[in-house]
ROTILUM-708092 format. One record per residue (C-alpha): residue in one letter; chain; x, y, z. Coordinates in steps of 0.02 Angstrom, whole numbers. Layout:
N
SITE/a/A/X/Y/Z
...
END
This chain:
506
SITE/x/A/2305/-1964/646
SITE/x/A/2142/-2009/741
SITE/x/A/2143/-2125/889
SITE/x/A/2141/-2291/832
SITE/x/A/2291/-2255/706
SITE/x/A/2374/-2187/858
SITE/x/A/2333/-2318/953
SITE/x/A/2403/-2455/800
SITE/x/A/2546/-2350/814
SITE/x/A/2600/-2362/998
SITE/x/A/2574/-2547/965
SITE/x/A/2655/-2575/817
SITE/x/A/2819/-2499/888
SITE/x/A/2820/-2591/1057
SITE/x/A/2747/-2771/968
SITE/x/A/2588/-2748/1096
SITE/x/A/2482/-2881/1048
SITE/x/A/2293/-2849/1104
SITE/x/A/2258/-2978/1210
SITE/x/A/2411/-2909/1316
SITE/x/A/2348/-2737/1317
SITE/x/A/2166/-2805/1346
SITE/x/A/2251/-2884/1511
SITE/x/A/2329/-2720/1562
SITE/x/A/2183/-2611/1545
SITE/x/A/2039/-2752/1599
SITE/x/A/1953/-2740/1411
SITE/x/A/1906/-2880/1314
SITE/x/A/2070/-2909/1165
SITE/x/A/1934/-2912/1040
SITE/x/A/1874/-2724/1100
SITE/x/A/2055/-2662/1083
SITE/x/A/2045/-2761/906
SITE/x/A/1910/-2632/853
SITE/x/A/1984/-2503/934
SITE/x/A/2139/-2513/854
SITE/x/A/2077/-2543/681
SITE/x/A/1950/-2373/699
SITE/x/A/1777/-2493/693
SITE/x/A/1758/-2432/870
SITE/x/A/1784/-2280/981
SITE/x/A/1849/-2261/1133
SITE/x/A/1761/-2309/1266
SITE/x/A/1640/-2192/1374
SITE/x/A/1616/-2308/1533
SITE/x/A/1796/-2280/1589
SITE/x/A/1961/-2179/1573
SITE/x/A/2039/-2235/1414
SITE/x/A/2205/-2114/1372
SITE/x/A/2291/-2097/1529
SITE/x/A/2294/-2294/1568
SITE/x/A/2345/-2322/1366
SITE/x/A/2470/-2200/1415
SITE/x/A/2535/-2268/1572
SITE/x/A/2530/-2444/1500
SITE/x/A/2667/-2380/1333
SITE/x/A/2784/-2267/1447
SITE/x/A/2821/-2417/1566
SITE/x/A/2843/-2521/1383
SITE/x/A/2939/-2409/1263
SITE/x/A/3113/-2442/1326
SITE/x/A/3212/-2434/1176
SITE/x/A/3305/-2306/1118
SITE/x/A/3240/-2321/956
SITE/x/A/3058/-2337/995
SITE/x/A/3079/-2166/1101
SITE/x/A/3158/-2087/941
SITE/x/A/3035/-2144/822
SITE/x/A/2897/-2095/945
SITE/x/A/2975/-1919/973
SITE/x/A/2992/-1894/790
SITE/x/A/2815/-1970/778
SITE/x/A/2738/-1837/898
SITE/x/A/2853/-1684/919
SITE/x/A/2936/-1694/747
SITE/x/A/3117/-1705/824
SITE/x/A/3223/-1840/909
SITE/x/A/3200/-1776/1074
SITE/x/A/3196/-1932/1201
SITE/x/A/3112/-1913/1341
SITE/x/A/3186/-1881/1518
SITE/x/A/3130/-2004/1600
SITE/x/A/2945/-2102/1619
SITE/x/A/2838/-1958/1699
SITE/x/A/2877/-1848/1530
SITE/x/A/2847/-2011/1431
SITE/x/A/2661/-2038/1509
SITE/x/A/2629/-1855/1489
SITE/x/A/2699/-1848/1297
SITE/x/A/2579/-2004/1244
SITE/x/A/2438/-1939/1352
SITE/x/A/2421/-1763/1282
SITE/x/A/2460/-1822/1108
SITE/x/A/2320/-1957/1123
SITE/x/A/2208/-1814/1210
SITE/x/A/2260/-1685/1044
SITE/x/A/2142/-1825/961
SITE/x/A/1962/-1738/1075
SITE/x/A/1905/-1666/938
SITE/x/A/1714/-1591/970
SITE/x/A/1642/-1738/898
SITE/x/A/1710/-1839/1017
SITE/x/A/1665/-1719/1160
SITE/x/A/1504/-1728/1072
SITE/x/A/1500/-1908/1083
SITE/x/A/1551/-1894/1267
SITE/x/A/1394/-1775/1295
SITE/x/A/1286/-1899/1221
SITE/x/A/1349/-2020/1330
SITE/x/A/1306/-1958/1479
SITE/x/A/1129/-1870/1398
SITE/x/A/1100/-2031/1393
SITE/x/A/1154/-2094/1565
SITE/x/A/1048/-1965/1655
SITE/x/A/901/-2008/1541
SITE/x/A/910/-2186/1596
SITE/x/A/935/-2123/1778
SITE/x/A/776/-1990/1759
SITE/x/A/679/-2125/1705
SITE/x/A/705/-2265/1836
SITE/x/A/708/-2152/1967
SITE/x/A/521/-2115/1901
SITE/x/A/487/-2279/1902
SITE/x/A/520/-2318/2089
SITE/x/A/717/-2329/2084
SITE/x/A/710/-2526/2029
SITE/x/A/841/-2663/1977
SITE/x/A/971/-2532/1973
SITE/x/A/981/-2481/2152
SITE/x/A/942/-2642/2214
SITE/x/A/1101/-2736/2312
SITE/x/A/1158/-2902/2262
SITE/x/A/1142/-3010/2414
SITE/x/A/1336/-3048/2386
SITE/x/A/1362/-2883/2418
SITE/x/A/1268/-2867/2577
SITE/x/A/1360/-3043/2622
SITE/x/A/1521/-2939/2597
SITE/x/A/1487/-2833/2750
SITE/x/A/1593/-2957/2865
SITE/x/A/1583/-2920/3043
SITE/x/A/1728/-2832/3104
SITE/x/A/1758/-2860/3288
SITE/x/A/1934/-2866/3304
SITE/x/A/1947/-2652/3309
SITE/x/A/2118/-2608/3248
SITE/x/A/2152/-2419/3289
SITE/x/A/2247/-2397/3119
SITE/x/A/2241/-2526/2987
SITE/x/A/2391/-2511/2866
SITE/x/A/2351/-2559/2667
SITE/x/A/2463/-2539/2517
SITE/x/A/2453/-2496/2352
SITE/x/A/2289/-2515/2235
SITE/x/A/2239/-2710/2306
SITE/x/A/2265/-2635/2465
SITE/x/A/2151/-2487/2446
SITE/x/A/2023/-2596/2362
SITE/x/A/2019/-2696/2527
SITE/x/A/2039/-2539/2628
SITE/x/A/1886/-2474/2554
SITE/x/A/1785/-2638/2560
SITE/x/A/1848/-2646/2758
SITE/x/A/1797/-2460/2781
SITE/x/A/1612/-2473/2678
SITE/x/A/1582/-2665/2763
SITE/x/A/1599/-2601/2923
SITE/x/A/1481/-2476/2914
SITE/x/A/1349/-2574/2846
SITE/x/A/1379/-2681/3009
SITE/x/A/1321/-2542/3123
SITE/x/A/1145/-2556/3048
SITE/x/A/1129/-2376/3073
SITE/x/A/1139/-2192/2950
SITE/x/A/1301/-2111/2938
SITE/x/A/1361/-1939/2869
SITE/x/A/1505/-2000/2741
SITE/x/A/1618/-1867/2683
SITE/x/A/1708/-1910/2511
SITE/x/A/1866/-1812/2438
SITE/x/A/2005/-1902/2315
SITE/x/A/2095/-1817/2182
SITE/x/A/2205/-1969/2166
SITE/x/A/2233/-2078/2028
SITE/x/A/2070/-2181/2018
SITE/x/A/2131/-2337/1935
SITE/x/A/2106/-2432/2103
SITE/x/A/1933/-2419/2047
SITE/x/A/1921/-2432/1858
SITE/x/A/2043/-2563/1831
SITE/x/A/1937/-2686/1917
SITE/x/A/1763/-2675/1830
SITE/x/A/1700/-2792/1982
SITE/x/A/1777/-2711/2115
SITE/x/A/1675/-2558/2053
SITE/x/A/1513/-2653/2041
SITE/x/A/1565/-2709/2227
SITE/x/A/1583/-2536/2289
SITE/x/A/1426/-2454/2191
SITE/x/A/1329/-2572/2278
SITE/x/A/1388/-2547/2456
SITE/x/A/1376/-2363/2434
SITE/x/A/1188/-2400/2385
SITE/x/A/1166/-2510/2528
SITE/x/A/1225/-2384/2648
SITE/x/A/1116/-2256/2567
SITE/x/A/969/-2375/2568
SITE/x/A/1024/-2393/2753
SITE/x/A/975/-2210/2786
SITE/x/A/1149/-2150/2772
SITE/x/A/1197/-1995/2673
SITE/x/A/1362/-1923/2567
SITE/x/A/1454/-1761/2539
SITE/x/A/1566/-1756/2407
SITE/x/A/1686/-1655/2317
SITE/x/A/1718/-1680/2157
SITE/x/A/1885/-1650/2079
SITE/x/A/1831/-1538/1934
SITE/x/A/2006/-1498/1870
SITE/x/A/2037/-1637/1739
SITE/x/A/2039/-1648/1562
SITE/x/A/1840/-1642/1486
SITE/x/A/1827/-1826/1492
SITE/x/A/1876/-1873/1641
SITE/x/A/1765/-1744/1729
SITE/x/A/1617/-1823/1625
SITE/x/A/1651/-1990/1670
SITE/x/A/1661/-1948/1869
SITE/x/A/1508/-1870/1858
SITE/x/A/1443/-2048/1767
SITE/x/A/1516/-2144/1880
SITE/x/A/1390/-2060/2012
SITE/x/A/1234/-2029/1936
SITE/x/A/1149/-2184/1985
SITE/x/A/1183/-2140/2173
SITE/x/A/1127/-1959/2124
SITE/x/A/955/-2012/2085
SITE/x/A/935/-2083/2272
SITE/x/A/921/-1899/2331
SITE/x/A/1071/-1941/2453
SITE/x/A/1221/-1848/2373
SITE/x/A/1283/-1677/2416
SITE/x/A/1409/-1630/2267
SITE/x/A/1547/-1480/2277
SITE/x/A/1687/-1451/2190
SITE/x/A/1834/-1334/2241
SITE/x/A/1860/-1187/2097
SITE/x/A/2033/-1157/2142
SITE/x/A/2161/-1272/2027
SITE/x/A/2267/-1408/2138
SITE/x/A/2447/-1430/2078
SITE/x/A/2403/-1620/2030
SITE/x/A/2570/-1658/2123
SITE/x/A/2530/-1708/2293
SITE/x/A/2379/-1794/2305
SITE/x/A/2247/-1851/2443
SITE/x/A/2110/-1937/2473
SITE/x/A/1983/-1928/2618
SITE/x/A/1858/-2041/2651
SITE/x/A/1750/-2001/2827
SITE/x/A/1621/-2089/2936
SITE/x/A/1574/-1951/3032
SITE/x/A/1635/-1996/3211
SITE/x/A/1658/-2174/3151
SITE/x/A/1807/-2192/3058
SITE/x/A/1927/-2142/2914
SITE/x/A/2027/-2203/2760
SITE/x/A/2160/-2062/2717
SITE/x/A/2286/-2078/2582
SITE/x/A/2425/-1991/2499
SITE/x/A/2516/-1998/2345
SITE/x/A/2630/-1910/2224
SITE/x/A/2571/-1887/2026
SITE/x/A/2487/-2031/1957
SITE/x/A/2609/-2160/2073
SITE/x/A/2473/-2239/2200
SITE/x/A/2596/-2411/2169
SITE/x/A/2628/-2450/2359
SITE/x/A/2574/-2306/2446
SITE/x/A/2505/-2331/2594
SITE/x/A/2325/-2311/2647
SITE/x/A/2272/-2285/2830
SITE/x/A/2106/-2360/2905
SITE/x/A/2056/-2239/3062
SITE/x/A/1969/-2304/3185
SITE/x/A/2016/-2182/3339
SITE/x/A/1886/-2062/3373
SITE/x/A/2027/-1912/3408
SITE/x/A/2092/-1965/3246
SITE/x/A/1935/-1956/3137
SITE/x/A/1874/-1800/3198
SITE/x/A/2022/-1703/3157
SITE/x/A/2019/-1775/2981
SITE/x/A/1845/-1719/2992
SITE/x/A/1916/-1552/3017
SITE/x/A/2027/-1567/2872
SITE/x/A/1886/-1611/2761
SITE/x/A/1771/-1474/2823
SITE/x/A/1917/-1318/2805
SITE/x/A/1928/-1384/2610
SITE/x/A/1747/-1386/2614
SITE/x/A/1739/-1216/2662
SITE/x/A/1831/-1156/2521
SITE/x/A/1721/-1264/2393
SITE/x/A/1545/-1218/2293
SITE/x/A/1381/-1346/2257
SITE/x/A/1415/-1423/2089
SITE/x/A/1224/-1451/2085
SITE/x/A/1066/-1470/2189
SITE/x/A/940/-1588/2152
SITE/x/A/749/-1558/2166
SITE/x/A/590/-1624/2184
SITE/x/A/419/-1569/2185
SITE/x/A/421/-1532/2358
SITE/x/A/543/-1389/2304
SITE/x/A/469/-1327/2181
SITE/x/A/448/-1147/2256
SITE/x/A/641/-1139/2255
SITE/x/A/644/-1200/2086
SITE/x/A/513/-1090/2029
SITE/x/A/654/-941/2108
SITE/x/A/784/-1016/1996
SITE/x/A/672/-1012/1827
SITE/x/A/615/-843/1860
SITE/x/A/797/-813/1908
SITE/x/A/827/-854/1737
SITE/x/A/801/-690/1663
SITE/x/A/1000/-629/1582
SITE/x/A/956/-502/1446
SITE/x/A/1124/-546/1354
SITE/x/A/1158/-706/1286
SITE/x/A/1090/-850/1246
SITE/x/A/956/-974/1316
SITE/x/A/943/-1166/1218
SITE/x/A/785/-1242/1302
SITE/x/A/744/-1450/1236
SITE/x/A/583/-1516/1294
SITE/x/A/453/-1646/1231
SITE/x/A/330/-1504/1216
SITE/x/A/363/-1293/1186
SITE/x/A/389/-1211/1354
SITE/x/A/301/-1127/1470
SITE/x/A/374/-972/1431
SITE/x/A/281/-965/1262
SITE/x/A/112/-1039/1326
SITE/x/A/-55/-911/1288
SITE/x/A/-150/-864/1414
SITE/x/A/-310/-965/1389
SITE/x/A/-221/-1128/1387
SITE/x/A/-120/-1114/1533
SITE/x/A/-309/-1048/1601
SITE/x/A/-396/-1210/1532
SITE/x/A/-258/-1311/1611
SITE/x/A/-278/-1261/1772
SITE/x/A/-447/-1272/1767
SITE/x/A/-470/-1461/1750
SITE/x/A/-332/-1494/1853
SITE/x/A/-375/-1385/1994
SITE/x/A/-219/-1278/2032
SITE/x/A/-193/-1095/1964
SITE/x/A/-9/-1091/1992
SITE/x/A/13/-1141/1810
SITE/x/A/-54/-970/1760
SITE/x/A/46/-865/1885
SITE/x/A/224/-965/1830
SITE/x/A/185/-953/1645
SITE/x/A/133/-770/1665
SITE/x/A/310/-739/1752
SITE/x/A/395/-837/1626
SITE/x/A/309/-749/1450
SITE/x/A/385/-585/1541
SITE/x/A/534/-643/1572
SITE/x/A/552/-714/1394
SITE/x/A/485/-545/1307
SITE/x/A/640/-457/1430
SITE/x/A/747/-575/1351
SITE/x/A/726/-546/1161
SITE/x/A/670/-372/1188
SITE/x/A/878/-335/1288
SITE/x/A/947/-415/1124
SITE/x/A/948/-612/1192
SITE/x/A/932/-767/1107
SITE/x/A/825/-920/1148
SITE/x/A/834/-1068/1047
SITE/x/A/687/-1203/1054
SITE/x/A/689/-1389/1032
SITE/x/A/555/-1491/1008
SITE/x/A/540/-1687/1018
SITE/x/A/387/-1678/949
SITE/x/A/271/-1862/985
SITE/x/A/175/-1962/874
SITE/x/A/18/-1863/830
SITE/x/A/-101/-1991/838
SITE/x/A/-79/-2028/988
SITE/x/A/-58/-1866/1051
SITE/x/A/-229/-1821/975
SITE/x/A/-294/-1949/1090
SITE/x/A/-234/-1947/1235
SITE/x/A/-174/-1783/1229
SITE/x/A/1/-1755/1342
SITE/x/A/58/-1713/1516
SITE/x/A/144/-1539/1545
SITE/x/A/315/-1547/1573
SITE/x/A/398/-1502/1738
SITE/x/A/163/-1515/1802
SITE/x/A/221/-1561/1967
SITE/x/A/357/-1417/1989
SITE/x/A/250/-1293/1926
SITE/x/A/105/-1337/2058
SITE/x/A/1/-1507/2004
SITE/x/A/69/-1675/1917
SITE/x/A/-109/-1665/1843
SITE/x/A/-90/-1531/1716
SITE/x/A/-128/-1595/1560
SITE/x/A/-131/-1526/1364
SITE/x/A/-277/-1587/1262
SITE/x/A/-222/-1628/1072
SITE/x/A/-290/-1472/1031
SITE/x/A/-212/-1366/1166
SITE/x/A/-29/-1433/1134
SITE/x/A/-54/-1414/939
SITE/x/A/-111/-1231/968
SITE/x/A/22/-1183/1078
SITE/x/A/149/-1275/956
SITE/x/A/79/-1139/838
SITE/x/A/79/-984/945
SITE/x/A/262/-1009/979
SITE/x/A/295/-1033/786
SITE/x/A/230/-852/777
SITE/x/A/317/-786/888
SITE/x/A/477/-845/817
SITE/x/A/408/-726/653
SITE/x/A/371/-599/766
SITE/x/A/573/-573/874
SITE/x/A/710/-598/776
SITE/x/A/818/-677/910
SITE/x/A/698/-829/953
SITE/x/A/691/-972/859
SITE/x/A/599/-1151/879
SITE/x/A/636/-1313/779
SITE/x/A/590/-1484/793
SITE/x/A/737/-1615/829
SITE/x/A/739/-1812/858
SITE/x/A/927/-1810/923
SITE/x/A/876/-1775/1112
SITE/x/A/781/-1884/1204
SITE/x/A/578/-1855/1210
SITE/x/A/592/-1902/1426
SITE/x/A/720/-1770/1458
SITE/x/A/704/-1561/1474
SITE/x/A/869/-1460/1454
SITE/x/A/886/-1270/1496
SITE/x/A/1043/-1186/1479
SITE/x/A/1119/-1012/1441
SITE/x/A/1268/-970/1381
SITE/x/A/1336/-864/1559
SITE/x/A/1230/-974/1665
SITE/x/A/1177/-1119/1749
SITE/x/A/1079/-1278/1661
SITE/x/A/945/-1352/1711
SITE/x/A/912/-1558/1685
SITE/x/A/747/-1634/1727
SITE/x/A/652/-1785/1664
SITE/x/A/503/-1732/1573
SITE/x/A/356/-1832/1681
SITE/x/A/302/-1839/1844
SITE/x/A/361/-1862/1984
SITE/x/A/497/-1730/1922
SITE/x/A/687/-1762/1975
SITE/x/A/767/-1583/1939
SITE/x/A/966/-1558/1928
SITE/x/A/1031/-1370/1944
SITE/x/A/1200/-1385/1872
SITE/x/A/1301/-1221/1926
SITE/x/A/1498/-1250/1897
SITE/x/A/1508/-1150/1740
SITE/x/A/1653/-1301/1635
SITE/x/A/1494/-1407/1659
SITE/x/A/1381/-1310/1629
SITE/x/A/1446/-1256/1457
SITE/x/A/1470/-1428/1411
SITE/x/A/1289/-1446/1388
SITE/x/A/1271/-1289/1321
SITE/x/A/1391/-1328/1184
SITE/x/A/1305/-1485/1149
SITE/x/A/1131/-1407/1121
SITE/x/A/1234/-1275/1022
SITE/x/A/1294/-1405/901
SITE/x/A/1137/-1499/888
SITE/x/A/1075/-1319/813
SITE/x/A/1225/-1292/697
SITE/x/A/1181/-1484/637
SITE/x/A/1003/-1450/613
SITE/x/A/960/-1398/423
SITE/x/A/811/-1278/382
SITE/x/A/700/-1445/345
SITE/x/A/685/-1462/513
SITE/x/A/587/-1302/530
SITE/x/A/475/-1393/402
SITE/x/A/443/-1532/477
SITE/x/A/379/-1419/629
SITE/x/A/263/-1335/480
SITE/x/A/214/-1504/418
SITE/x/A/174/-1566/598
SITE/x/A/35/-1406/623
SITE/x/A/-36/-1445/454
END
């Protein structure tokens, strides 16, 4: 069974209609409609199985619905103990349906996200990051300082959070935020505006000067971690996010969240599983108080690792360190890019680049790279190629801007139509010459985005013009994911791909 008949099944057996369900989860009835009958998929924006399950084990009360969905899932009769095994039954059954196309799909999803993101944060970081003056009206003034503010359950640490982010903005002034929750988030997702209202107050604060540190709970299933790191990329792009993540596995029993103003204030919460139903949530406004939660936050912090660094072209010698870094003689390297990369570039282009625009680092990085790249497929590596090749006409007139230019040294470097067509062709030879290198051309990945990734290594995201916003992805689940996705895009790509790169040079 895929999803949807799932999904028609957990209905059909509690007599769920969809606008009820619609209601339950905040969707529209007609999206669960085409959910249910398989027209759509499950949605990518927010969590999807664990609410669905949540919803049907507070539902299924029967006996006989329990038997029929034991018998449904496990094959037996077996009734479940009580609720907690009944949301963990559905949910992994529901989860059994992740097949790699839909992890695939998930991948796409936020390819696509961090495209969009690459690109407006080229553009000058517009509509997107912009704060609806509703939002800044939110920011009521708080004068009436309550040591500790008491809040319950989800409304309660909606308004807890509002309180806590509104006051800040008050101050008028930058503050170090620390961020931890491995709670159950559906105090956010469940109320689509709510989340709007908090995105925005977040940017406000940012665009206030203010700054974050975050740790990421990395330990969920595939699609939750995706949809976290979603959730965040538009604030990523801002340059104001520091993102960790702790490698050692939490029992996902007792749960905490910590949200810090440094030397401001706090919002601390506990909870037990997935029940956040009136728990309490504590608003900390005693300086004692918040700096020993700030103490808290930084002894987990200690034990935690970057999930990723982001850079710009005024890092580009450290990035340079990570490329050349990059040199694993094991393995295997899948590089996407709207033009074949520097590692493969002759000699007398990278020299004729350089020239008009002024700067010989080009020459030096490319140099580094070529022998780092003949290391590679010499120690029995792999390097795989992809090409979003652009329209030729227009490329023979205008010629095209080298990727990464302003990381490697200028945001001037330019091919002429010539240059990129000839250095299209040396690295078709070389893929003749070494066995273990291959380049094709592919219209799956987007033409504004460059992808490196190894198979035991980090990845590398960037968008493909200047001014260059750079993401170093180093938690190895993560990484993998989008090594697995290139990987697949491979597998999916027939031999007639390698033609069209032959028909493209003719």
């Amino acid at each position: 069974m895929n999803i949807s008949e799932k999904l028609d099944f957990l209905m059909n057996i509690t007599n769920t209609r969809n606008s009820a369900l619609g209601k339950a989860l905040s969707f529209d009835p007609s999206y669960i409609s085409r959910i249910r009958s398989g027209s759509r998929g499950i949605p990518k924006s927010q969590p999807f199985s664990r609410p669905v399950a949540a919803y049907f084990s507070r539902n299924i009360k029967d006996r006989y619905q329990l038997e029929t969905l034991s018998k449904m899932i496990r094959g037996d009769e077996h009734v479940p103990i009580d609720e907690d095994e009944l949301e963990k039954l559905i949910y992994d059954w529901l989860q059994d349906d992740l097949s790699k196309d839909e992890r695939g799909g998930t991948m796409s999803g936020l390819i696509d996200d961090i495209t969009q993101m690459l690109e407006s944060y080229d553009k000058g970081r517009p509509e997107m990051f912009d704060t609806p003056a509703s939002l800044e009206a939110s920011a009521e003034s708080d004068e009436r300082v309550i040591p500790v503010g008491v809040f319950y359950g989800n409304q309660g640490k909606r308004d807890s959070v509002k309180r806590f982010l509104s006051s800040l903005l008050m101050q008028k002034r930058p503050f170090m935020l620390y961020l931890y929750s491995d709670e159950d988030m559906s105090w956010l997702y469940e109320n689509p505006s709510f989340a709007r209202e908090w995105t925005g107050l977040l940017v406000s604060l940012i665009k206030s000067g203010s700054h974050i540190q975050i740790i990421h709970t990395i330990g969920r299933e595939f699609t939750e971690m995706m949809e976290a790191i979603r959730k965040w990329l538009p604030l990523y792009a801002m340059g104001a996010i520091e993102p960790y993540y702790c490698p050692k596995m939490r029992d996902k029993i007792y749960r905490r969240s910590l949200f810090i103003a440094k030397r401001y204030s706090a919002l601390i919460s506990t909870s037990v599983g997935d029940k956040t139903e009136g728990m309490v949530n504590f608003l900390v406004r005693n300086t004692e108080a918040v700096s020993a939660l700030e103490a808290e936050y930084q002894n987990y912090l200690g034990m935690c690792r970057p999930l990723m660094k982001m850079y710009v072209s005024k890092d580009r010698e450290r990035f340079t360190d990570i490329l050349l870094g990059e040199n694993a003689v094991a393995g295997k390297f899948f590089l996407s890019s709207p033009a074949p990369s520097l590692w493969t570039m002759p000699k007398d282009i990278a020299a004729a680049i350089a020239k008009r625009a002024k700067s010989i680092d080009v020459i030096n990085v490319s140099k580094a790279l070529n022998e780092n790249m003949i290391r590679v497929l010499e120690g029995g590596g792999e390097i795989t190629e992809m090409i979003a090749l652009p329209d030729k006409d227009k490329l023979m007139a205008n010629g095209a801007p080298l990727p990464l230019a302003d990381m490697y040294g200028s945001a001037d470097y330019r091919y002429t139509g010539d240059e990129y067509l000839r250095h299209l062709k040396h690295a078709a030879e070389l893929s003749e010459k070494y066995e273990g290198y291959r380049i094709i051309a592919v219209n799956q990945i987007p033409s504004s985005i460059i992808m490196m990734t190894h198979l035991d290594s980090d990845t590398i995201i960037a968008g493909a013009s200047a001014p260059t916003t750079v993401f170093h992805i180093s938690h190895q689940q993560f990484s993998y994911a989008f090594y697995e996705y290139l990987e697949r895009i491979e597998k999916d790509s027939p031999h007639h791909n390698d033609k069209a790169l032959s028909s493209y040079l003719e």
